[in-house]
DSSP file (Angstrom, degrees, kcal/mol; ACC not computed):
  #  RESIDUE AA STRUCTURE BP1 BP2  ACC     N-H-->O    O-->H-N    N-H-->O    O-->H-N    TCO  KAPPA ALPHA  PHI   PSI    X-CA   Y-CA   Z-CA
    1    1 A X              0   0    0      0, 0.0    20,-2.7     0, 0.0    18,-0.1   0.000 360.0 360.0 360.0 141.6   -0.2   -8.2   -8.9
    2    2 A X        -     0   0    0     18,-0.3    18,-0.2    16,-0.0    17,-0.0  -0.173 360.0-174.2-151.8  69.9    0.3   -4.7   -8.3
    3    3 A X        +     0   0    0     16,-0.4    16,-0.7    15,-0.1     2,-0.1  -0.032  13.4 163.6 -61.6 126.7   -1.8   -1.8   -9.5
    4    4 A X        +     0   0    0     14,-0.2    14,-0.2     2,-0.0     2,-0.1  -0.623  13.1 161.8-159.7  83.0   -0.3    2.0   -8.7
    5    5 A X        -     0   0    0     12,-0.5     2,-0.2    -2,-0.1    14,-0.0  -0.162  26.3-146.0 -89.9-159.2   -2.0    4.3  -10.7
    6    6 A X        -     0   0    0     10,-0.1     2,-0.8    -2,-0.1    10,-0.2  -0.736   6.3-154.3-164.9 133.3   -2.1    8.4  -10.0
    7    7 A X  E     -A   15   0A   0      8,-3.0     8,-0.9    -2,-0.2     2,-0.4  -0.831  11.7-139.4-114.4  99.2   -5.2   10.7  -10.7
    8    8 A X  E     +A   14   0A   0     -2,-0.8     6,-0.2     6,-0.2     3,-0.1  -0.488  23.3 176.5 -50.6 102.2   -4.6   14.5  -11.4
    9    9 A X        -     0   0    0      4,-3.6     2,-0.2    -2,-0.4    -1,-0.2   0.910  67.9 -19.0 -70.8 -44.4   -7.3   16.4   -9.6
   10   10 A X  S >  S-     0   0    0      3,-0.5     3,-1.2     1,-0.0    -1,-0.4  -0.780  92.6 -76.9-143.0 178.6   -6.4   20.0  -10.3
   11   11 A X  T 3  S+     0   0    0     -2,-0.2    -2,-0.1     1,-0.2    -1,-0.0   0.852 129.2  33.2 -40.6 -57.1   -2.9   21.2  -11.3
   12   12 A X  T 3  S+     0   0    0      1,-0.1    33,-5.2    32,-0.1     2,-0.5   0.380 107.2  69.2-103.4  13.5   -1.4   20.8   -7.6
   13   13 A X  E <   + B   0  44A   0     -3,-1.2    -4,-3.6    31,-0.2     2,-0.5  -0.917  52.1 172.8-123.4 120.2   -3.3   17.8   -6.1
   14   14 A X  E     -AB   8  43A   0     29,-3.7    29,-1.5    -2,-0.5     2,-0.4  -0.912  17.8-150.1-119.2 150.1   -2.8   14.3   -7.3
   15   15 A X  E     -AB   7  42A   0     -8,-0.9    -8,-3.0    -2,-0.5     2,-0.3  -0.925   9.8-169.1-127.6 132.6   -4.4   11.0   -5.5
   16   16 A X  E     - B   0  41A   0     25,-1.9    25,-1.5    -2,-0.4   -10,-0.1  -0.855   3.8-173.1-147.0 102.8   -2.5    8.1   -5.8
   17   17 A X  E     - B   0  40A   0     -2,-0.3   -12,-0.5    23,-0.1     2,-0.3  -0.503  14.2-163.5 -87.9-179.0   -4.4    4.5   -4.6
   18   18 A X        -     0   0    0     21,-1.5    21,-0.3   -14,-0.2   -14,-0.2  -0.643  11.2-170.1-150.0-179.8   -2.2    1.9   -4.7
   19   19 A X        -     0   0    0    -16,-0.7   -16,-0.4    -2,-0.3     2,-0.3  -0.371   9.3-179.7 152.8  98.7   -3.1   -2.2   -4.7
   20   20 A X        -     0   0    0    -18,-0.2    17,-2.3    -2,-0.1     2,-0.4  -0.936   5.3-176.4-108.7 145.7   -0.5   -5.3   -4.2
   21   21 A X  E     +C   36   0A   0    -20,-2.7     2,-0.3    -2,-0.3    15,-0.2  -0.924  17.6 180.0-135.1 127.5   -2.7   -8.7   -4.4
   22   22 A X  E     +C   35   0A   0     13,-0.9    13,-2.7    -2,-0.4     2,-0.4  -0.944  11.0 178.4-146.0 139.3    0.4  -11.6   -3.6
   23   23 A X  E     +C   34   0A   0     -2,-0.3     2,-0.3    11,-0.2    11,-0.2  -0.976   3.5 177.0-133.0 112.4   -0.4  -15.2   -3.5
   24   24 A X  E     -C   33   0A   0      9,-2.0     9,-3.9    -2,-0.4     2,-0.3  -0.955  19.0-156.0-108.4 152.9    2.5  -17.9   -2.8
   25   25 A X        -     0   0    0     -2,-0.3     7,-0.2     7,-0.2     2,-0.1  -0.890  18.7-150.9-108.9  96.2    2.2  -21.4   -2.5
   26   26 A X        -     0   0    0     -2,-0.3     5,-0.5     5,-0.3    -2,-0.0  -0.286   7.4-139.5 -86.3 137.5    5.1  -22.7   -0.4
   27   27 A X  S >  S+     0   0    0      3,-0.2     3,-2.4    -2,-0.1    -1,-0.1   0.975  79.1  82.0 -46.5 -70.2    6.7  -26.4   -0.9
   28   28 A X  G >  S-     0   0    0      1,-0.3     3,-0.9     2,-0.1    -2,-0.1  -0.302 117.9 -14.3 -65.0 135.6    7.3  -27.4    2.5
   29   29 A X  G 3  S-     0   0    0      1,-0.3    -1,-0.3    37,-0.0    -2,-0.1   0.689 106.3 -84.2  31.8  49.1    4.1  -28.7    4.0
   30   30 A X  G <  S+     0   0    0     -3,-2.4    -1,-0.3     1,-0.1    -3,-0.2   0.670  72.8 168.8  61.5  27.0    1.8  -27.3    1.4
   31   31 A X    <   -     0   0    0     -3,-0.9     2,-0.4    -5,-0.5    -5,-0.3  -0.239  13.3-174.0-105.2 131.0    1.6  -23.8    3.1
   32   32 A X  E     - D   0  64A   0     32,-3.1    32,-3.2    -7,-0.2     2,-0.2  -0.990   2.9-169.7-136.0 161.2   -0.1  -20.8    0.9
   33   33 A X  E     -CD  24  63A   0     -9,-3.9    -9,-2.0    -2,-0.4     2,-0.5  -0.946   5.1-155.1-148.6 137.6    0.2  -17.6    2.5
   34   34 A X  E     -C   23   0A   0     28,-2.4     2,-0.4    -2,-0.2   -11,-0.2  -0.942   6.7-164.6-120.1 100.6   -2.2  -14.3    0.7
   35   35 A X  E     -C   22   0A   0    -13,-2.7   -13,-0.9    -2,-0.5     2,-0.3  -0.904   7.5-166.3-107.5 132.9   -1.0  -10.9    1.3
   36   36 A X  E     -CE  21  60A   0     24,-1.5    24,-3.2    -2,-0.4   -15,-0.2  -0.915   5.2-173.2-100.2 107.4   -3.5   -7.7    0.6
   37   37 A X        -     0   0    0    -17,-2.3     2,-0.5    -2,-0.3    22,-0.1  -0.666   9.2-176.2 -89.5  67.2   -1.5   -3.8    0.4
   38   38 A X        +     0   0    0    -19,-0.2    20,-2.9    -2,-0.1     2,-0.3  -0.557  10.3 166.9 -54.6 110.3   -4.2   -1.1    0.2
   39   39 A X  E     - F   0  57A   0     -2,-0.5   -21,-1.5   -21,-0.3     2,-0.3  -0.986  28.7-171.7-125.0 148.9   -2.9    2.6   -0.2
   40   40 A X  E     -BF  17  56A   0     16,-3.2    16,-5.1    -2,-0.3     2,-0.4  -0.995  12.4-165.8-135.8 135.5   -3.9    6.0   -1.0
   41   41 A X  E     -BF  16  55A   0    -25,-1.5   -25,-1.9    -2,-0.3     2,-0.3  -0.973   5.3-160.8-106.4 122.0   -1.2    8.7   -1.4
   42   42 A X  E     -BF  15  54A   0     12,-2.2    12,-1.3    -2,-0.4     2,-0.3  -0.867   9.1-169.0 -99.2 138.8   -2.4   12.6   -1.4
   43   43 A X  E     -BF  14  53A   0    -29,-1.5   -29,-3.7    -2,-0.3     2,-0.5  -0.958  11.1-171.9-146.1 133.2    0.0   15.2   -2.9
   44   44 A X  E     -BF  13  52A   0      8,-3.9     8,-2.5    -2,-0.3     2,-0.9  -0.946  11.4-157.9-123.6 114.2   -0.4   18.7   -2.6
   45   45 A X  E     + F   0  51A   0    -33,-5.2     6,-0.2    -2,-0.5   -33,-0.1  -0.788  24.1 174.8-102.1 106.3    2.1   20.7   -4.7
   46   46 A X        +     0   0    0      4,-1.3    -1,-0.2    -2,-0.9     2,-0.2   0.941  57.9   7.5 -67.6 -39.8    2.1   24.4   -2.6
   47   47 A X  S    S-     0   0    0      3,-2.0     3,-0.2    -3,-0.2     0, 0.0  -0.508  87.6 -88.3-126.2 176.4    4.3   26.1   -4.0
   48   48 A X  S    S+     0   0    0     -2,-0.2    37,-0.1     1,-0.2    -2,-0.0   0.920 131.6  17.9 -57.0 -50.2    6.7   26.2   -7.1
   49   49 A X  S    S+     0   0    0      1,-0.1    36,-1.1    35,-0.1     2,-0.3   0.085 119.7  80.1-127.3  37.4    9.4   24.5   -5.2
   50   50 A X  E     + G   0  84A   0     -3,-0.2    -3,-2.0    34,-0.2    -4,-1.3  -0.980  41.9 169.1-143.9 129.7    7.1   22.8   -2.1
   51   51 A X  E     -FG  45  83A   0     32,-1.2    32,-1.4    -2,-0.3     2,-0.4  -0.874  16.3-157.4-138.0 176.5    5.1   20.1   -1.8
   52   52 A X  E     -FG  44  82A   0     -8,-2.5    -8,-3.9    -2,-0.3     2,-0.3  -0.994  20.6-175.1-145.8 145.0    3.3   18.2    1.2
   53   53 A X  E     -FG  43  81A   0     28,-0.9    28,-3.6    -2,-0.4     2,-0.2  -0.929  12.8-167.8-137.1 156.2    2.2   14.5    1.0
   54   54 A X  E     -FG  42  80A   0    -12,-1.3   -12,-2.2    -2,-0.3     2,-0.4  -0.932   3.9-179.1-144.9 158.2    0.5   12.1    2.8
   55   55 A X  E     +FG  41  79A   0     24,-2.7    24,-0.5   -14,-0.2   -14,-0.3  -0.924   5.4 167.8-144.7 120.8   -0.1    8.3    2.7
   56   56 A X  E     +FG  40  78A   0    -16,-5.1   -16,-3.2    -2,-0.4     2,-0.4  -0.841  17.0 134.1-137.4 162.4   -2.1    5.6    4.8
   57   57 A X  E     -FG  39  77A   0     20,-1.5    20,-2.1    -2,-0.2   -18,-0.2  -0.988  36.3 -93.6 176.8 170.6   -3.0    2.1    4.2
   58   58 A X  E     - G   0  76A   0    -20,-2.9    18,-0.2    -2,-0.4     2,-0.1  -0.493   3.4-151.9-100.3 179.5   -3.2   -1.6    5.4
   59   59 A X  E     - G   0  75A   0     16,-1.5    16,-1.4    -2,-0.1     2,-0.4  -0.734  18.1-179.0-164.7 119.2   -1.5   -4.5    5.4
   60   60 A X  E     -EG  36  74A   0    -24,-3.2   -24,-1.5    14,-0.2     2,-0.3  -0.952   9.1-179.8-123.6 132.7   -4.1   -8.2    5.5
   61   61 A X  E     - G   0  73A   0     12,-2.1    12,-0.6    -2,-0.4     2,-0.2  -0.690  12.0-175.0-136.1 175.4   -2.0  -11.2    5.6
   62   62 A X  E     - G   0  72A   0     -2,-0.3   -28,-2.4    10,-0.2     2,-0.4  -0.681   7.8-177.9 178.2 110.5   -3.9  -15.0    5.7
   63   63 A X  E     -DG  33  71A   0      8,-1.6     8,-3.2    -2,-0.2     2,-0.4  -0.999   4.8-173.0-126.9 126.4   -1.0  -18.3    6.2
   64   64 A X  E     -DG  32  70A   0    -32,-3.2   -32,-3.1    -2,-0.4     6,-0.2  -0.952  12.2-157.1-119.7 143.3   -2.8  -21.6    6.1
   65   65 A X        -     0   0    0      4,-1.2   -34,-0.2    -2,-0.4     5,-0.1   0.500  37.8-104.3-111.8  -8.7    0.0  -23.6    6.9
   66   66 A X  S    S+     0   0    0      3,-0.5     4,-0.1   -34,-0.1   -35,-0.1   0.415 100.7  91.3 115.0  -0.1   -1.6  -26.8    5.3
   67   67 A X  S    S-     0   0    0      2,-0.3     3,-0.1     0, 0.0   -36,-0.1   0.105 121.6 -87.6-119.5   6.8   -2.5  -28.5    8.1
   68   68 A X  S    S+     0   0    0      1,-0.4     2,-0.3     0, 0.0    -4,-0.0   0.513  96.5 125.0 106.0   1.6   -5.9  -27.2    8.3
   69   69 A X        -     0   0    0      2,-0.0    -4,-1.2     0, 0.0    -3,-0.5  -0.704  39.2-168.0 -82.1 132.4   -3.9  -23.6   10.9
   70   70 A X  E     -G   64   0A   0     -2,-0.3     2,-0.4    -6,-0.2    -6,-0.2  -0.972   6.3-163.2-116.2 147.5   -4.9  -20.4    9.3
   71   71 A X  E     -G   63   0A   0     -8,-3.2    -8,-1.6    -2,-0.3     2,-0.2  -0.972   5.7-164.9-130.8 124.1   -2.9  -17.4   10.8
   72   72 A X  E     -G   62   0A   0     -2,-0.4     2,-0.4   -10,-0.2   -10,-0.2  -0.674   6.5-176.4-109.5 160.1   -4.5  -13.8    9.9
   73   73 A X  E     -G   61   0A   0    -12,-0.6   -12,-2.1    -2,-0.2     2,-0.3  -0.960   2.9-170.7-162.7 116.9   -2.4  -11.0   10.4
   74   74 A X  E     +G   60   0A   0     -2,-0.4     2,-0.3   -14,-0.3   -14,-0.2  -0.889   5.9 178.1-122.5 138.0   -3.6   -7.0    9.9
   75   75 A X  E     -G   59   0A   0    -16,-1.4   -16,-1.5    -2,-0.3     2,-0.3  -0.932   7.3-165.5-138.0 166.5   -1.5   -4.0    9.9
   76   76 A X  E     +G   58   0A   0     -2,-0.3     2,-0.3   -18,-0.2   -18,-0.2  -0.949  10.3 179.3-137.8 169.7   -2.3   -0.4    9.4
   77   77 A X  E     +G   57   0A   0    -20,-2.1   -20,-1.5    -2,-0.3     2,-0.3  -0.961  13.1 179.8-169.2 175.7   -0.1    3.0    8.7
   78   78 A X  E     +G   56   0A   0     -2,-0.3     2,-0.3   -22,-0.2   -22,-0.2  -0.978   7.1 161.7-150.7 153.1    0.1    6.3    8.1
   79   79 A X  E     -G   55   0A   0    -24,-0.5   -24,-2.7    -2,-0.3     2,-0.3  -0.989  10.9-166.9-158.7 175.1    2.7    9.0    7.5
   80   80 A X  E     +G   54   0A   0     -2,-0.3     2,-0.3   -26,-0.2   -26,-0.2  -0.980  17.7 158.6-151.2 155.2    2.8   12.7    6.0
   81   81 A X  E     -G   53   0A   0    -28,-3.6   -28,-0.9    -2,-0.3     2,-0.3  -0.732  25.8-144.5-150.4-176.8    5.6   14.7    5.0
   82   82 A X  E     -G   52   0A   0     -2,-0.3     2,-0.3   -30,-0.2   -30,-0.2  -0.861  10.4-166.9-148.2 166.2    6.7   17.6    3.0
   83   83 A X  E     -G   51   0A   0    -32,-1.4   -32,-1.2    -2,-0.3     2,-0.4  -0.819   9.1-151.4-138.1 165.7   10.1   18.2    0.9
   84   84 A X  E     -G   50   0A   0     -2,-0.3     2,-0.5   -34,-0.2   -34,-0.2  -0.851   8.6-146.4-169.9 123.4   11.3   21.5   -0.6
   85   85 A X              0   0    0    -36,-1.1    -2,-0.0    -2,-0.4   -37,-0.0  -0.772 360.0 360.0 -92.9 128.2   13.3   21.7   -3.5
   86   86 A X              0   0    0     -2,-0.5    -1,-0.1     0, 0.0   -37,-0.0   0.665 360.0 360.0-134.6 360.0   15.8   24.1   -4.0
């Protein structure tokens, strides 16, 4: 599942949270593994032809390997940018 909507605050700022939910169940030795993306994207449009973003988030991972092992696994990130079109 994967939810990415994007919310107009005022004319030049939009918020964009973000949400992947993924659940396999692998064949070989009964294994599931459940991964969680959490994001929020900020975008700041400055100018007519400039805009600055930035975007941070997780990453929650959970592999039970079927044998009764769970292995959890966390990430994080962040990055920021800006572009100009011309």
């Amino acid at each position: 599942m994967f939810l990415d909507t994007r919310y107009p605050l005022t004319q030049n700022l939009r918020l964009n949270p973000k949400l992947l939910v993924s659940r396999r169940e692998i064949e070989v030795g009964d294994a599931t593994e459940l991964l969680v993306r959490p994001g929020l994207r900020v975008l700041y449009r400055m100018a007519r032809h400039f805009q600055f973003e930035i975007e941070a988030g997780g990453e929650f991972g959970s592999y039970d390997n079927g044998a009764g092992e769970t292995n959890d696994s966390s990430g994080y990130y962040m990055y920021m940018g800006y572009s100009a079109d011309f």
